[in-house]
N, C-alpha and C positions, 0 to 999 in steps of 0.2 A: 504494500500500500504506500503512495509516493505520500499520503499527508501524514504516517507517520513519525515522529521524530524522534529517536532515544535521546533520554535525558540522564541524568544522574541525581538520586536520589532528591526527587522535588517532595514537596508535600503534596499530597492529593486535592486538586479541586475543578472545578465546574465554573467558567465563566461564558457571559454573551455579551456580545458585541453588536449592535448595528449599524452599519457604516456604505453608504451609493446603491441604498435601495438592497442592501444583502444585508443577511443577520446569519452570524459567523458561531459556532459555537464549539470554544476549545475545552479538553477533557483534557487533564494534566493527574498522572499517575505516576507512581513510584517510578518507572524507570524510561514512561515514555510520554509523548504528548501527540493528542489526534486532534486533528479541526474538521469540520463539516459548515457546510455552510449551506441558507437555506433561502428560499424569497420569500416566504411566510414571517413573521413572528412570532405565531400561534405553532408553527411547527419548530421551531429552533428551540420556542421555551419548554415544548413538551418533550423533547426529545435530550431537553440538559436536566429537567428534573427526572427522568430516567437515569440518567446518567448521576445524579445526586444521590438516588437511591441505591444504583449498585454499586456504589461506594461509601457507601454509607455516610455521606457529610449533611450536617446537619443544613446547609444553605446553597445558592447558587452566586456568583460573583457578576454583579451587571457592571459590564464597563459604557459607561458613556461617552460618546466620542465629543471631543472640542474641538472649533476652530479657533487658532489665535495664530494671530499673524501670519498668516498661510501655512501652519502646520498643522498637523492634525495631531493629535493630544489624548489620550484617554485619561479619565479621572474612573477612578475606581469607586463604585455605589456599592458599599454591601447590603443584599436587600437577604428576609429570612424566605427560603423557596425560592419561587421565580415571580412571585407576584409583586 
């Protein structure tokens, strides 16, 4: 799978992104990290609290994207779930 990436020992979590009409949603586990990405919302969000559940973390990480000064920026929202 080319969106898989090994990583080294990260913490386990669940974040969403939506960013040019796409909603991205990365799975970060012990030794690797997956992204998927979706045109729905309603399907990105269900498909990361899957992902929350079988890993058992209590929340999901919504990153919000910013514009400032022509870059683009994530600020981190931790929300409980995906809601």
């Amino acid at each position: 799978m080319s969106n898989v990436v090994p990583i080294r020992k990260a913490l386990p979590r669940v974040e969403v992104v939506g960013a040019s009409g796409e909603w991205v949603v990365r799975i970060i586990e012990t030794d690797q990290e997956i992204t998927r990405s979706f045109d729905l919302e309603s399907f990105a969000l269900s498909f990361a609290e899957g992902q929350r559940i079988r890993l058992h973390l209590d929340k999901v990480v919504r990153l919000r994207t910013l514009l400032r000064l022509g870059n683009l920026r994530a600020a981190t929202v931790m929300a409980h779930g995906c809601a």
